[in-house]
C-alpha positions as a LaTeX table, in Angstrom:
\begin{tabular}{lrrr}
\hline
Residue & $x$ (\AA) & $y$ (\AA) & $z$ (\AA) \\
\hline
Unk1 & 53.37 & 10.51 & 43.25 \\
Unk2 & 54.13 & 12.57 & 40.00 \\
Unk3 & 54.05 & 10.11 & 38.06 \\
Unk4 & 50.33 & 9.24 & 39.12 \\
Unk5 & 49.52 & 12.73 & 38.88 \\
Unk6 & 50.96 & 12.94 & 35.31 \\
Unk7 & 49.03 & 10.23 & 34.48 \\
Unk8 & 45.91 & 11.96 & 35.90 \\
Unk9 & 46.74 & 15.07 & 34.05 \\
Unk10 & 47.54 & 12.86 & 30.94 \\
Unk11 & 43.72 & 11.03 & 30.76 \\
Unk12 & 41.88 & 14.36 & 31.76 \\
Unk13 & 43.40 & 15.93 & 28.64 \\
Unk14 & 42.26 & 12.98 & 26.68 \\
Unk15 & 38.96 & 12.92 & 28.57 \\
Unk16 & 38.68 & 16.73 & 27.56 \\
Unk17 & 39.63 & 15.93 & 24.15 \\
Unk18 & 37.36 & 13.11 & 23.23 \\
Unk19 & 34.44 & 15.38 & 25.16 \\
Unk20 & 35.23 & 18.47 & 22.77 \\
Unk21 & 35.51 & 15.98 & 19.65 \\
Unk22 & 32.55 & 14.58 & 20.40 \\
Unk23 & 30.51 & 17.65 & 21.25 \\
Unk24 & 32.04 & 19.64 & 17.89 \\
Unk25 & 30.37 & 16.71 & 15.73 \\
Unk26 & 27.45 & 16.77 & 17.66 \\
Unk27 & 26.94 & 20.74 & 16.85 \\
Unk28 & 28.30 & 20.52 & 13.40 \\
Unk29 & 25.62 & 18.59 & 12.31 \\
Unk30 & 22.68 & 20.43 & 14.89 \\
Unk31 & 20.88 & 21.33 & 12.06 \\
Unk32 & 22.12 & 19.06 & 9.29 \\
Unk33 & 21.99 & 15.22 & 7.83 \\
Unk34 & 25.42 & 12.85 & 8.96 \\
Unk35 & 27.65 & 12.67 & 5.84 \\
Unk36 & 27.62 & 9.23 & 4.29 \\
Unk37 & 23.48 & 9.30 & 4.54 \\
Unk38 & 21.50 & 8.14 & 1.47 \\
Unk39 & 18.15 & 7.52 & 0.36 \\
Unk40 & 17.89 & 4.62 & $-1.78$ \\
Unk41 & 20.43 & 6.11 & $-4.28$ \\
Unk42 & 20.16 & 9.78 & $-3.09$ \\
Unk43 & 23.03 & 11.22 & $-1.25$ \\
Unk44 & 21.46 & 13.72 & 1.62 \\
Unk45 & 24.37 & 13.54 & 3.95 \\
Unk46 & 25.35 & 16.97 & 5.05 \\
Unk47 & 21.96 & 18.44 & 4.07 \\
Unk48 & 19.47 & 20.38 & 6.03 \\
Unk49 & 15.50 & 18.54 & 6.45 \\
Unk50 & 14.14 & 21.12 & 3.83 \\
Unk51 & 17.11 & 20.67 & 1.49 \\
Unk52 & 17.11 & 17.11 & 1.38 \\
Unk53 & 13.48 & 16.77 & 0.91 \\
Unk54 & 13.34 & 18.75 & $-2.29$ \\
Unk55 & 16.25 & 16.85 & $-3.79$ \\
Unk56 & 13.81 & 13.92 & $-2.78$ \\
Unk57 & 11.01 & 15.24 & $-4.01$ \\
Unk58 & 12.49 & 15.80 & $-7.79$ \\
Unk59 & 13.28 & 12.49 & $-7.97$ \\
Unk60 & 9.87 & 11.75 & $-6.72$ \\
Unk61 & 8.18 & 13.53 & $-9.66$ \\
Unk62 & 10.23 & 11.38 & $-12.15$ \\
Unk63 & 9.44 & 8.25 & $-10.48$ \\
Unk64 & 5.59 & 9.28 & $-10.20$ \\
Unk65 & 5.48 & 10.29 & $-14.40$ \\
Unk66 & 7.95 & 7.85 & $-15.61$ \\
Unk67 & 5.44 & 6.25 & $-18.34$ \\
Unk68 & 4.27 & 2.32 & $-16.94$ \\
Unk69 & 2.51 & $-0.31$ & $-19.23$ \\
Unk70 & $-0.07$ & $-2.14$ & $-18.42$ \\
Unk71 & $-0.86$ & $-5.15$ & $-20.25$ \\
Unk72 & $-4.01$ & $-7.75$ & $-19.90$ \\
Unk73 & $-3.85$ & $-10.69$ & $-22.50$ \\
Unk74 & $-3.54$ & $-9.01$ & $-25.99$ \\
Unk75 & $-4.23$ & $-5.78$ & $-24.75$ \\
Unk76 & $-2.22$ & $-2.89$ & $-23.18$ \\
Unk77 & $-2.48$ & 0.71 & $-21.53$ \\
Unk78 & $-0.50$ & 3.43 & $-21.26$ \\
Unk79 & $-0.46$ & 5.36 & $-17.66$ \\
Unk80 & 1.84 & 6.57 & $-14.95$ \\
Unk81 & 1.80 & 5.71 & $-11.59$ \\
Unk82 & 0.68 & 9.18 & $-10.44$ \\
Unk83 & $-2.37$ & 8.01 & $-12.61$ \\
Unk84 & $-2.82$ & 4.71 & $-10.78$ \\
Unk85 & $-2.70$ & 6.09 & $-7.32$ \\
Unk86 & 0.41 & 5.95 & $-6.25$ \\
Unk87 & 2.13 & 8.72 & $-3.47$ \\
Unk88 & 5.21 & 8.99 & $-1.55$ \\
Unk89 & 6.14 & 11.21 & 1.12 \\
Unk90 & 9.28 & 12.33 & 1.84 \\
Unk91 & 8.55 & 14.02 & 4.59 \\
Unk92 & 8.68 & 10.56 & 6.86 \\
Unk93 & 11.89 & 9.31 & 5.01 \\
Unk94 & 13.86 & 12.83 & 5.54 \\
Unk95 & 12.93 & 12.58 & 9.32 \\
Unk96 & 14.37 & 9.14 & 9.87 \\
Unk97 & 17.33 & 10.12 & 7.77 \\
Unk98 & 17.56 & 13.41 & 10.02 \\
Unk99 & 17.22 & 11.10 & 13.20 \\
Unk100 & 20.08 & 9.37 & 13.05 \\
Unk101 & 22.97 & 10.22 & 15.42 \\
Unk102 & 20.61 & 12.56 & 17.13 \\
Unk103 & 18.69 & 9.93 & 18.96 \\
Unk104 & 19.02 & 7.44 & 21.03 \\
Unk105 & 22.11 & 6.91 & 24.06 \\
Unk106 & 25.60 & 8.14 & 23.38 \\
Unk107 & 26.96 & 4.70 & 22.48 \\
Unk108 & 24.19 & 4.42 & 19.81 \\
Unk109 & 24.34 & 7.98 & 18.33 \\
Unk110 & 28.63 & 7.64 & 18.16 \\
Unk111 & 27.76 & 4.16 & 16.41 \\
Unk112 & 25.56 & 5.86 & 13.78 \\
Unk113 & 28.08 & 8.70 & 13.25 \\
Unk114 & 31.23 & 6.03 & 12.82 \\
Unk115 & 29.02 & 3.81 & 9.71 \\
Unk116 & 27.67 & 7.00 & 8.18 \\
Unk117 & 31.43 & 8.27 & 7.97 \\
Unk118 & 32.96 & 4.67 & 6.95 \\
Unk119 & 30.72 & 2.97 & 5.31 \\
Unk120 & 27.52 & 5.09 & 4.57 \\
Unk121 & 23.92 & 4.72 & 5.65 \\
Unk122 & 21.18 & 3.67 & 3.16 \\
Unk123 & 17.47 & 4.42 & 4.17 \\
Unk124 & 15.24 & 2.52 & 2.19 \\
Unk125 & 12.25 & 4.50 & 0.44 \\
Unk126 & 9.27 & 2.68 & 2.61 \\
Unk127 & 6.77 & 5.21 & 1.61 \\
Unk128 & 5.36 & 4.32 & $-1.01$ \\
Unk129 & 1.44 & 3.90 & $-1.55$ \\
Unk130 & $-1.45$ & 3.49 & $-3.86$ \\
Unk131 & $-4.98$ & 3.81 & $-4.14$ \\
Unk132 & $-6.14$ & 0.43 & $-5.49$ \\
Unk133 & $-9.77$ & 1.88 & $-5.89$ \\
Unk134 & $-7.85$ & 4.46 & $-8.27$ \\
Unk135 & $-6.57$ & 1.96 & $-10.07$ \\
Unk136 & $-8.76$ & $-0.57$ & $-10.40$ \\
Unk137 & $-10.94$ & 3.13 & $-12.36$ \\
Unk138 & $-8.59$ & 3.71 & $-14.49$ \\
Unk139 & $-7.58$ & $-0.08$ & $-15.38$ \\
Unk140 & $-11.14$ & $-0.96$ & $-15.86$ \\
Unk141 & $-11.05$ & $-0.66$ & $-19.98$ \\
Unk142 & $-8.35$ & $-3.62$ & $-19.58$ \\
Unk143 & $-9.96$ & $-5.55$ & $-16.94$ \\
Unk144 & $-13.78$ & $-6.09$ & $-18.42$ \\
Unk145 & $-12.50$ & $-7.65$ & $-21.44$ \\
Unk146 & $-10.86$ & $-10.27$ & $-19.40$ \\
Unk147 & $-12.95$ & $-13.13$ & $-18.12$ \\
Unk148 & $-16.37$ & $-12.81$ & $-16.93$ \\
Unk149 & $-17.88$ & $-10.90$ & $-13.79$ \\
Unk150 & $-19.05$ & $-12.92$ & $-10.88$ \\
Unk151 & $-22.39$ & $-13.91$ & $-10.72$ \\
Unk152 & $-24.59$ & $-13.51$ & $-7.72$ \\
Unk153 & $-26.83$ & $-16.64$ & $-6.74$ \\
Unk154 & $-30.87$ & $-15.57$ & $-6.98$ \\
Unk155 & $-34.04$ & $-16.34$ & $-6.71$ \\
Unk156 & $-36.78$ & $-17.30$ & $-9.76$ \\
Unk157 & $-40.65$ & $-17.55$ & $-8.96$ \\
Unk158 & $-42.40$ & $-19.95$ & $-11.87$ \\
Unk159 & $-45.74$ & $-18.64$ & $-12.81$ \\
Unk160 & $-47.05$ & $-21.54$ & $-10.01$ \\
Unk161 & $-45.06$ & $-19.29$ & $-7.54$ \\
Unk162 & $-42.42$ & $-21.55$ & $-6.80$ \\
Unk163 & $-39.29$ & $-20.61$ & $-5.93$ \\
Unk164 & $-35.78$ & $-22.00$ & $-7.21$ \\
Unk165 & $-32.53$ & $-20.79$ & $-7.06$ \\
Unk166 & $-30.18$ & $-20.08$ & $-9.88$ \\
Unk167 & $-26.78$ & $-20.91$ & $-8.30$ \\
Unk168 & $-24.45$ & $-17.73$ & $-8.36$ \\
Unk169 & $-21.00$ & $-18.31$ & $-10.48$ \\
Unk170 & $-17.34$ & $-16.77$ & $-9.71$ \\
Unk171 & $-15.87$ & $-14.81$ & $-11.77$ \\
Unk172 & $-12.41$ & $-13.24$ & $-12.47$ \\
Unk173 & $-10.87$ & $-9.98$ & $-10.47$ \\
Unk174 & $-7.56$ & $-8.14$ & $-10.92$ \\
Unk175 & $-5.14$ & $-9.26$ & $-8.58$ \\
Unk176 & $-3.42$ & $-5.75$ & $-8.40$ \\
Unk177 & $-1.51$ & $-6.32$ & $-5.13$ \\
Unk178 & 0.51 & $-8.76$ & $-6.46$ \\
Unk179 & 0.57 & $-6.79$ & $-10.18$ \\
Unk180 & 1.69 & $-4.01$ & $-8.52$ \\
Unk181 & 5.14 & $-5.07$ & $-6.27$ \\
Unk182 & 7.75 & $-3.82$ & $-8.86$ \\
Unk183 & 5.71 & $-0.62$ & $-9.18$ \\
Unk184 & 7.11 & 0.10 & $-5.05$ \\
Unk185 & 10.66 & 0.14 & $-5.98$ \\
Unk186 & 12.37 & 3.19 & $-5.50$ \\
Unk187 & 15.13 & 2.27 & $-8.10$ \\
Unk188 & 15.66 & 3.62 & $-12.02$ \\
Unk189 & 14.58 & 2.94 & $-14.53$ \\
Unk190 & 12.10 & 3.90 & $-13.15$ \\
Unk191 & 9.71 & 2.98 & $-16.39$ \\
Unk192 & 8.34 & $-0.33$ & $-16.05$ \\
Unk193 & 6.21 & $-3.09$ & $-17.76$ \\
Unk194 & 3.50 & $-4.48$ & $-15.51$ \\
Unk195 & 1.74 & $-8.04$ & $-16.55$ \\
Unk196 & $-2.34$ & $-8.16$ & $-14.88$ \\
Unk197 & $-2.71$ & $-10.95$ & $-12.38$ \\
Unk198 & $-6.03$ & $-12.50$ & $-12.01$ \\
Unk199 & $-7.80$ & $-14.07$ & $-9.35$ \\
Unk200 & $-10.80$ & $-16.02$ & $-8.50$ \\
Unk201 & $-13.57$ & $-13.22$ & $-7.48$ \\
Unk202 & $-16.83$ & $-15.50$ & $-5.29$ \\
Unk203 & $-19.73$ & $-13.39$ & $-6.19$ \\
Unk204 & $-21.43$ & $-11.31$ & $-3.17$ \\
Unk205 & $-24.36$ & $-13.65$ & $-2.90$ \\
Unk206 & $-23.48$ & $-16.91$ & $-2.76$ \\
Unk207 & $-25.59$ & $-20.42$ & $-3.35$ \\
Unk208 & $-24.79$ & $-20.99$ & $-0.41$ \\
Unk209 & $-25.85$ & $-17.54$ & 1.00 \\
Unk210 & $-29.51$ & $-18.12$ & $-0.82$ \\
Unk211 & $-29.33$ & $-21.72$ & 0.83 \\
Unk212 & $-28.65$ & $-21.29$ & 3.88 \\
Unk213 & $-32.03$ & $-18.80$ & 3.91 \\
Unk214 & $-34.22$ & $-22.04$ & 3.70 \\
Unk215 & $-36.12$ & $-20.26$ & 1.02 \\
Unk216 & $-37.15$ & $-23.45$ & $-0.70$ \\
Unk217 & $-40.83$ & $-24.62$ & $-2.26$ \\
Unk218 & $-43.32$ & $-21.57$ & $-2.01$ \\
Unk219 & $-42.97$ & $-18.20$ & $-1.00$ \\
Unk220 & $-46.07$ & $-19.40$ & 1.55 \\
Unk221 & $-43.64$ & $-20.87$ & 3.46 \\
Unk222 & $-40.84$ & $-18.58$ & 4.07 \\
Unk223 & $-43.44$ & $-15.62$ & 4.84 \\
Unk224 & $-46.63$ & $-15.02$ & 5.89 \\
Unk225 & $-46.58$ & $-11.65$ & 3.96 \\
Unk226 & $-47.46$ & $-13.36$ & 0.87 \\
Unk227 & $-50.67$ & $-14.07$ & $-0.27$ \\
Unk228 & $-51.28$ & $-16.77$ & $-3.27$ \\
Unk229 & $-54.19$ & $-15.01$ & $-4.17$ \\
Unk230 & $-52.69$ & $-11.33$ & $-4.56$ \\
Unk231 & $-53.87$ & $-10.81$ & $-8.37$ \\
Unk232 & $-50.96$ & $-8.38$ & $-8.33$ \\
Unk233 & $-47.94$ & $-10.95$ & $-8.37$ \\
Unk234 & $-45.52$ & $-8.00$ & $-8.23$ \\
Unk235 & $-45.92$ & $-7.97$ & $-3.91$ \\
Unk236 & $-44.46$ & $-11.36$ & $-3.96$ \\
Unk237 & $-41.73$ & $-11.12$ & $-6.80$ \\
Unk238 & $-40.98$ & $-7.78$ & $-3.76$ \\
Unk239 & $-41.50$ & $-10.99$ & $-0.85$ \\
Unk240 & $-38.90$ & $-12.78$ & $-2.87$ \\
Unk241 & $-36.59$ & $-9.78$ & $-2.98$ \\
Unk242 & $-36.85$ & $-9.44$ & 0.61 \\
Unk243 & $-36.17$ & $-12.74$ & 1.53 \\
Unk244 & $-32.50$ & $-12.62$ & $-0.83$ \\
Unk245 & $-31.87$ & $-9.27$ & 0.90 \\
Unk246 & $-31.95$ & $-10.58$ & 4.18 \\
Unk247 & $-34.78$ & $-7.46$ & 5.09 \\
\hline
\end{tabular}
């Protein structure tokens, strides 16, 4: 009977123990990062949210200036990627950082704590973004020299009034998307040389678009706006118009 009770006694100290242990790292870190926490390359273990985000942020600043060439064929550009669009925000990466052994059940959160202590944590930098419409602007002295623009398919009236279609041509586009993946990486140097990809680009109007209009032979037959006697021609060159514009 003592013997059961000392082993009672023993495994409610143990049980008080591991409770207190677990409860002290709980409220040492409250307010605070896990040790053994990174960001990319960025150690923010120990830190508080506001702390960690400006150490983020300076790094931020260099990766947003660091100087990035652009090059198209023969020709190059100088720019950053603050100048091409691209923003981060550190305020989404600090909170998942921040998260950790804080959420979650008690198996989860002591499983967080354990790898952050032995091994370390690394949160990858996921946010990352860019305005292509920026730069597509500010790449535009690079990108007009290379190839031609697409084409759209349109209509011609002959001074008999008849209609034919000059078929519309594709041209060539900056494929920035794909141009663009090293630019994402959160990793120095953070200077980089970036090649132009090109794609196809099918014009807005189409042959195929004009085509499938039936527009064919004279204006007379596609509507009964136009009249072949109209001295002014300009109301059915405006017909014609009409008719590609789909109003």
């Amino acid at each position: 009977m003592q013997k059961k009770l000392l082993l009672l006694g023993i495994a409610a100290v143990l049980l008080v123990v591991v409770v207190s242990g677990v409860s002290f790292l709980f409220l040492s870190y409250k307010d605070k990062i896990l040790p053994g926490v990174r960001v990319e390359w960025i150690d923010v273990g120990g830190l508080t949210k506001e702390e960690a985000r400006k150490k983020i942020e300076l790094s931020q600043q260099e990766f947003l200036s660091a100087p990035i060439e652009v090059v198209a064929g023969e020709n190059k550009l100088e720019t950053t990627r603050a100048e091409l669009g691209f923003s981060m925000d550190a305020e989404k990466v600090v909170d998942k950082c921040y998260l950790l052994g804080k959420s979650g059940s008690l198996i989860k959160r002591l499983d967080q704590f354990w790898n952050a202590y032995q091994h370390q944590i690394e949160v990858p930098y996921q946010e990352v973004k860019v305005d292509y419409s920026t730069a597509e602007k500010v790449l535009e002295p690079l990108t007009k020299s290379i190839g031609d623009q697409p084409q759209n398919a349109r209509l011609v009236i002959d001074d008999r009034d008849q209609i034919s279609i000059i078929p519309g041509k594709p041209g060539l586009t900056a494929d920035l998307e794909s141009s663009f993946v090293d630019l994402f990486s959160f990793n120095k140097p953070f200077t980089a040389t970036v090649e132009l990809q090109f794609r196809e680009k099918e014009p807005e109007v189409t042959t195929e678009d004009v085509q499938a209009m039936g527009i064919n032979g004279l204006l007379a037959t596609y509507s009964t706006s136009f009249d072949a006697s109209n001295i002014n021609r300009s109301h059915n060159i405006a017909v014609a118009s009409k008719a590609l514009n789909n109003s």
